[in-house]
MMTF fields as JSON, N, C-alpha, C and O atoms, coordinates in Angstrom:
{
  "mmtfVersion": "1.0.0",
  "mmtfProducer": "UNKNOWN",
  "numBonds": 323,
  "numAtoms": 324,
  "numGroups": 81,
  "numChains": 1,
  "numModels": 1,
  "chainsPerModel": [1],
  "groupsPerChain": [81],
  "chainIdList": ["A"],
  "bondAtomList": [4, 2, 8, 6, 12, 10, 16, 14, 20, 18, 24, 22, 28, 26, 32, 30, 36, 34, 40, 38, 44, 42, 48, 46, 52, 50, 56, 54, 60, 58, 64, 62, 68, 66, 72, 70, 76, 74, 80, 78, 84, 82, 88, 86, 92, 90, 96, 94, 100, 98, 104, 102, 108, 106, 112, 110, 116, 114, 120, 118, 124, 122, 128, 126, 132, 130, 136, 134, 140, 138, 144, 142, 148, 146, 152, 150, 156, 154, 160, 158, 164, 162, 168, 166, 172, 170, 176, 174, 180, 178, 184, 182, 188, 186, 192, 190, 196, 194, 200, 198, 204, 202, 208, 206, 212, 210, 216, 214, 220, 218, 224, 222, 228, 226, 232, 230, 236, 234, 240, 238, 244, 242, 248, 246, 252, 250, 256, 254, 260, 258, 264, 262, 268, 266, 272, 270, 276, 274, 280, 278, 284, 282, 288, 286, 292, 290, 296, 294, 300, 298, 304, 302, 308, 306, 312, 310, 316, 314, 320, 318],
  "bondOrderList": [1, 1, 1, 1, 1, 1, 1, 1, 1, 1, 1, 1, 1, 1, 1, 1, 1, 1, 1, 1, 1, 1, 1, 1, 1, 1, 1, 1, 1, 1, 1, 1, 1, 1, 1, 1, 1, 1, 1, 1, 1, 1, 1, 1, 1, 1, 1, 1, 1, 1, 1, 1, 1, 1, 1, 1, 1, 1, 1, 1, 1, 1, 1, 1, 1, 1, 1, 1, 1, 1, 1, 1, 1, 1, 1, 1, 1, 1, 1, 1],
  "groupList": [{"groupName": "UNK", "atomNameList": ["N", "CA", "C", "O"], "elementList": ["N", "C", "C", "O"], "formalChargeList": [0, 0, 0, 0], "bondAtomList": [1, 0, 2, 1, 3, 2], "bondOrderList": [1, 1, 2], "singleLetterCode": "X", "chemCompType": "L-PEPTIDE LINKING"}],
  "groupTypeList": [0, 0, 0, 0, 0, 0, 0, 0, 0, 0, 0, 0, 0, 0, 0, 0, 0, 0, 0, 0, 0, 0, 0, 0, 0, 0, 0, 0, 0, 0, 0, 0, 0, 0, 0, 0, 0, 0, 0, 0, 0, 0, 0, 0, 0, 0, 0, 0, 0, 0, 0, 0, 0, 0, 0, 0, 0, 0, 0, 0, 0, 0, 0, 0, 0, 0, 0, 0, 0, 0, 0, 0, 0, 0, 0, 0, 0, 0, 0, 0, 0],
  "groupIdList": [1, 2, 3, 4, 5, 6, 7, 8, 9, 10, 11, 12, 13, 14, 15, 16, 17, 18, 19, 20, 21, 22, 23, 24, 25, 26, 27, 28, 29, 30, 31, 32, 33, 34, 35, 36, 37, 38, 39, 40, 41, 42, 43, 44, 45, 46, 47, 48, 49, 50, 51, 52, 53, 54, 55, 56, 57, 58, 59, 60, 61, 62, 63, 64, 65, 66, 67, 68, 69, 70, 71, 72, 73, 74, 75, 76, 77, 78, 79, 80, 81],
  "secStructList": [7, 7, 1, 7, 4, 4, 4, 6, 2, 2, 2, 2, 2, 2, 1, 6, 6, 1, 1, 7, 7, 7, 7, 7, 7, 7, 7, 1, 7, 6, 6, 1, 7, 6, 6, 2, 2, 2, 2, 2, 2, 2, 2, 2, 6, 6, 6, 6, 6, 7, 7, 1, 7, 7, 7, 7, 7, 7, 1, 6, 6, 1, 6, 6, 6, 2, 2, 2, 2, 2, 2, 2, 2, 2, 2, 6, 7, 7, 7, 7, 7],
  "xCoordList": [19.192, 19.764, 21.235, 21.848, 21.863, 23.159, 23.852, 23.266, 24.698, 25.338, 26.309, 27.032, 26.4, 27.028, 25.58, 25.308, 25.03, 23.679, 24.183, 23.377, 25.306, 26.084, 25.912, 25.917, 25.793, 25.893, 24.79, 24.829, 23.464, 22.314, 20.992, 20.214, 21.199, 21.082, 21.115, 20.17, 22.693, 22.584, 22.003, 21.491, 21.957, 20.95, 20.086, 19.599, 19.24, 17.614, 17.662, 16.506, 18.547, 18.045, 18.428, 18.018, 19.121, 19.269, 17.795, 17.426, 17.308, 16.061, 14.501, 13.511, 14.908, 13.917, 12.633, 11.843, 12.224, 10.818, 10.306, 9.198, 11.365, 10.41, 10.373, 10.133, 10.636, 10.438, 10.383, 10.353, 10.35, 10.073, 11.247, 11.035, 12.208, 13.333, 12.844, 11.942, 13.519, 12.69, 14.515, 15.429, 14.358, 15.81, 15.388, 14.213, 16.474, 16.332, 17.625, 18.716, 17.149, 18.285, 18.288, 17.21, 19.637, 19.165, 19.495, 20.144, 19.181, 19.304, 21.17, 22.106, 21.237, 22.893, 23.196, 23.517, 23.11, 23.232, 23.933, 23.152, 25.158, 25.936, 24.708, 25.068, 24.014, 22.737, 21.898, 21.393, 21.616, 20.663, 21.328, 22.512, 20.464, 21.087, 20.423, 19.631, 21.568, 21.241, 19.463, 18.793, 19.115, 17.671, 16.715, 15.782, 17.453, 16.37, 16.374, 15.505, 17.363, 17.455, 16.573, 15.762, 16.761, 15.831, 14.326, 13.545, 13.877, 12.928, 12.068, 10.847, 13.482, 12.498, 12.579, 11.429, 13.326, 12.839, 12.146, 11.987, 11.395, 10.607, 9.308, 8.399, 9.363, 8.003, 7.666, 6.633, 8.895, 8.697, 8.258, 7.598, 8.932, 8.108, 6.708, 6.116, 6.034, 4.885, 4.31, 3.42, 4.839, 3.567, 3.569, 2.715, 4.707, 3.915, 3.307, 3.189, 2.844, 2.211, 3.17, 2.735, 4.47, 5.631, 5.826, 6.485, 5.113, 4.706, 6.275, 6.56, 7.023, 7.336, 8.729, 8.615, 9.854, 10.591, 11.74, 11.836, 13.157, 14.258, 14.813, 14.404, 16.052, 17.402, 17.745, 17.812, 18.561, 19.76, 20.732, 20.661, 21.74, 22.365, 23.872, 24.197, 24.719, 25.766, 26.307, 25.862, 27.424, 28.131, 27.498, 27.225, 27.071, 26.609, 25.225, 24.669, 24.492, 23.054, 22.94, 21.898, 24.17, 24.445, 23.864, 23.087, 24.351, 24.284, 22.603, 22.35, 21.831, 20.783, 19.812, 18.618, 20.039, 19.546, 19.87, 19.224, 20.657, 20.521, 20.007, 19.694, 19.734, 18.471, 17.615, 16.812, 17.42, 15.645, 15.609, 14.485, 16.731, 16.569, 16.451, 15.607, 17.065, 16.962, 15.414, 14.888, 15.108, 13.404, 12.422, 11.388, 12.809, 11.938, 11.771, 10.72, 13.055, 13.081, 12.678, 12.483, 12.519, 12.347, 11.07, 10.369, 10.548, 8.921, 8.139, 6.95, 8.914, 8.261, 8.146, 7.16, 9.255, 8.752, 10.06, 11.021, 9.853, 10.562, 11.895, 11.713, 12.666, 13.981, 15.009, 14.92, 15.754, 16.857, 18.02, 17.854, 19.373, 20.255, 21.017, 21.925],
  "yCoordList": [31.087, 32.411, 32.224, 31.395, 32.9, 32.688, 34.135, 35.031, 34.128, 35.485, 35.494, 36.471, 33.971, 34.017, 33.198, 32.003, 34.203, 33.532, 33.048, 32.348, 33.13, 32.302, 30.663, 29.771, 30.454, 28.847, 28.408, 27.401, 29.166, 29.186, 27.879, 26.945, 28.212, 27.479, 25.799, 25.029, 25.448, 23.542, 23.323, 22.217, 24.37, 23.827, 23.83, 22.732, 24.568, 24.616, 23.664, 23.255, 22.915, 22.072, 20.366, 19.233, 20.754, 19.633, 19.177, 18.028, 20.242, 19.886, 19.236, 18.681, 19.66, 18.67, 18.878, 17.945, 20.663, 20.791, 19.757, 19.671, 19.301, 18.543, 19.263, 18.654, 20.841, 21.347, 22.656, 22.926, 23.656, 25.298, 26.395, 27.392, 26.39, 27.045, 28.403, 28.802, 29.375, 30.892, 31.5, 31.147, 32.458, 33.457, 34.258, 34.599, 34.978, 36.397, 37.159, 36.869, 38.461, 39.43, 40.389, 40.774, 40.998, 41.73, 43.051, 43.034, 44.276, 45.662, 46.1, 45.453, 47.145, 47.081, 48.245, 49.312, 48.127, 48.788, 49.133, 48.895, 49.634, 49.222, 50.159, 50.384, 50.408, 51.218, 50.37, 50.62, 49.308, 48.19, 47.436, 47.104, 47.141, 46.448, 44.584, 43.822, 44.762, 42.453, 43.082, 43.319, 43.205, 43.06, 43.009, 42.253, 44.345, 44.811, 43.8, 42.981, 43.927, 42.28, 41.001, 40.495, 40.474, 39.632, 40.244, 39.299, 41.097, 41.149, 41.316, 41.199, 41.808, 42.043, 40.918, 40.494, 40.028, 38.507, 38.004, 36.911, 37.971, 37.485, 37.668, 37.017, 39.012, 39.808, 39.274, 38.665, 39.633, 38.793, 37.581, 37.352, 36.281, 35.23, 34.973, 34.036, 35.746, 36.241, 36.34, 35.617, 37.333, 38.144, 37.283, 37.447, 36.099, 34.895, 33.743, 32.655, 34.107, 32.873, 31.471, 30.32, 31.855, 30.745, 30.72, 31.552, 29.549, 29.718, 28.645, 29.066, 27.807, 26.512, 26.651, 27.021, 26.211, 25.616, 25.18, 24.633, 25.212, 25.027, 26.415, 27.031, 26.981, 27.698, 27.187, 26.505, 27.459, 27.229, 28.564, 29.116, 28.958, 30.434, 29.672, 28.64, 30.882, 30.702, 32.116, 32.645, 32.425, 33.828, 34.592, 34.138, 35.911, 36.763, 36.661, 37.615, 35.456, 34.835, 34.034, 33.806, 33.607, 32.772, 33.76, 33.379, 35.096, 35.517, 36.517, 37.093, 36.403, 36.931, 35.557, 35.825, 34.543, 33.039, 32.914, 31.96, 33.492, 32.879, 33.707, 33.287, 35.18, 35.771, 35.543, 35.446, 35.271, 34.509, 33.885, 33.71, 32.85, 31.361, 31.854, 31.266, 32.711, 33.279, 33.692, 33.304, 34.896, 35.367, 33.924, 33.794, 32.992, 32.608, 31.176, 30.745, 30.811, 30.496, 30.918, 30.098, 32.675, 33.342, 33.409, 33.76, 33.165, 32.885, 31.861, 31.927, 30.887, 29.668, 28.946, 28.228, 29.106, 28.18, 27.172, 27.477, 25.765, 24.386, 24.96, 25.151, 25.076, 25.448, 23.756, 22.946, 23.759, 22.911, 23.542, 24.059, 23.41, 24.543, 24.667, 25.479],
  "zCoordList": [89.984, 89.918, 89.611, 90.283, 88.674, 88.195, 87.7, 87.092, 87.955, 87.055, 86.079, 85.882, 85.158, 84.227, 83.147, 83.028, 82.63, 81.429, 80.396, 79.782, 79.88, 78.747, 79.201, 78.353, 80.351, 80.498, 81.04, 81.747, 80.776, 81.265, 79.413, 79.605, 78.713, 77.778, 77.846, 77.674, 78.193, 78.189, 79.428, 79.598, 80.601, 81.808, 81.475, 81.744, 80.843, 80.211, 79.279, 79.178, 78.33, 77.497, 78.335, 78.082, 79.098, 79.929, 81.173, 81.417, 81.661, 82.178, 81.353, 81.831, 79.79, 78.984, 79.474, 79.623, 79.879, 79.837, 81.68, 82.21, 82.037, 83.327, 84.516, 85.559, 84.53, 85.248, 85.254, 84.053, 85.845, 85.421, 85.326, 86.017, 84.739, 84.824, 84.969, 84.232, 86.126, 85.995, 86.274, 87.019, 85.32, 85.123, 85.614, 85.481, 86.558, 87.016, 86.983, 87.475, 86.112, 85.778, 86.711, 87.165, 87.205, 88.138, 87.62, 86.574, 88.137, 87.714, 87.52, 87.988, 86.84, 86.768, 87.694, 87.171, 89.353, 90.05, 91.237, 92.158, 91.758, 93.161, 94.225, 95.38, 94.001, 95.383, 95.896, 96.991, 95.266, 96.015, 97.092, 97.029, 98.19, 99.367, 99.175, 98.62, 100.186, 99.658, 99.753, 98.748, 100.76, 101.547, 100.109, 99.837, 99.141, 98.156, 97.389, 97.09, 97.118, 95.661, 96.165, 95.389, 97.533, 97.813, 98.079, 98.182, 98.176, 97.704, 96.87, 96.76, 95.915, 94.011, 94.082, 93.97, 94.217, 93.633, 94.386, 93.844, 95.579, 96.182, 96.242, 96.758, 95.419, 94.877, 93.575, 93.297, 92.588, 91.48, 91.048, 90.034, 92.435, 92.261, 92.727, 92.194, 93.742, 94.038, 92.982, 92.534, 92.487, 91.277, 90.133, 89.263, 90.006, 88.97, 89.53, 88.965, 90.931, 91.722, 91.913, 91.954, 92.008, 92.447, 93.871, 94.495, 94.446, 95.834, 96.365, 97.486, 96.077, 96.239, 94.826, 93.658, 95.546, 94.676, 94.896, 95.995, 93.959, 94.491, 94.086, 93.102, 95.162, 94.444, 94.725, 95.747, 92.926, 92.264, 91.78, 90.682, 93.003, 92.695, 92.97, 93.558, 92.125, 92.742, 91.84, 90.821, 92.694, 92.562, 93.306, 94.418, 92.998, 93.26, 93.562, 94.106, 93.233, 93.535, 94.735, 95.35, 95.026, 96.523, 97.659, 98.535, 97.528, 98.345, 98.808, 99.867, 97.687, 97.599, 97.626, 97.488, 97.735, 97.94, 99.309, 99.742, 100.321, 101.501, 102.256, 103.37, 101.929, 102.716, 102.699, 103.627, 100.914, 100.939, 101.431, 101.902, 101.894, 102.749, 104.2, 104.877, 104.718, 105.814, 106.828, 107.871, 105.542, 106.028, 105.786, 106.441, 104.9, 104.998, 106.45, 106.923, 106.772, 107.73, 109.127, 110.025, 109.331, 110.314, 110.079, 111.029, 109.053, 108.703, 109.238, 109.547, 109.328, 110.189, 108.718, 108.555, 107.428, 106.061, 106.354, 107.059, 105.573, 105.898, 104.756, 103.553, 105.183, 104.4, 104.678, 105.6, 103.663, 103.616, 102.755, 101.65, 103.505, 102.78, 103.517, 103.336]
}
């Protein structure tokens, strides 16, 4: 998760296909709460059957990466972070 996609390109050609790069854009909105954003993306990765992975956020994705890290810790899931 990143919020500058201009520098999203040499990371994808730098991973060389050995792993699953997934982009997420977020809505252009000041009404959504952290809570919501982590859960469109937590739904979103659901609904492509992305059970397992790493974040990779920073900016404005940091902060919607450590709730997910949060619930999913209060979930009883193995977090490192």
């Amino acid at each position: 998760m990143h919020g500058d996609w201009t520098l999203i390109s040499s990371f994808r050609a730098a991973l060389n296909g050995r792993v699953r790069l997934v982009e997420i854009t977020y809505p252009r909105t000041t009404e959504w709460s952290l809570d919501r954003y982590a859960d469109t993306v937590t739904d979103a990765l659901s609904t492509h059957q992305i059970r397992e992975g790493w974040l990779l956020a920073e900016s404005f994705s940091s902060q919607v990466a450590w709730a997910i890290l949060q619930r999913a810790k209060e979930n009883g899931f193995h977090c490192e972070g």
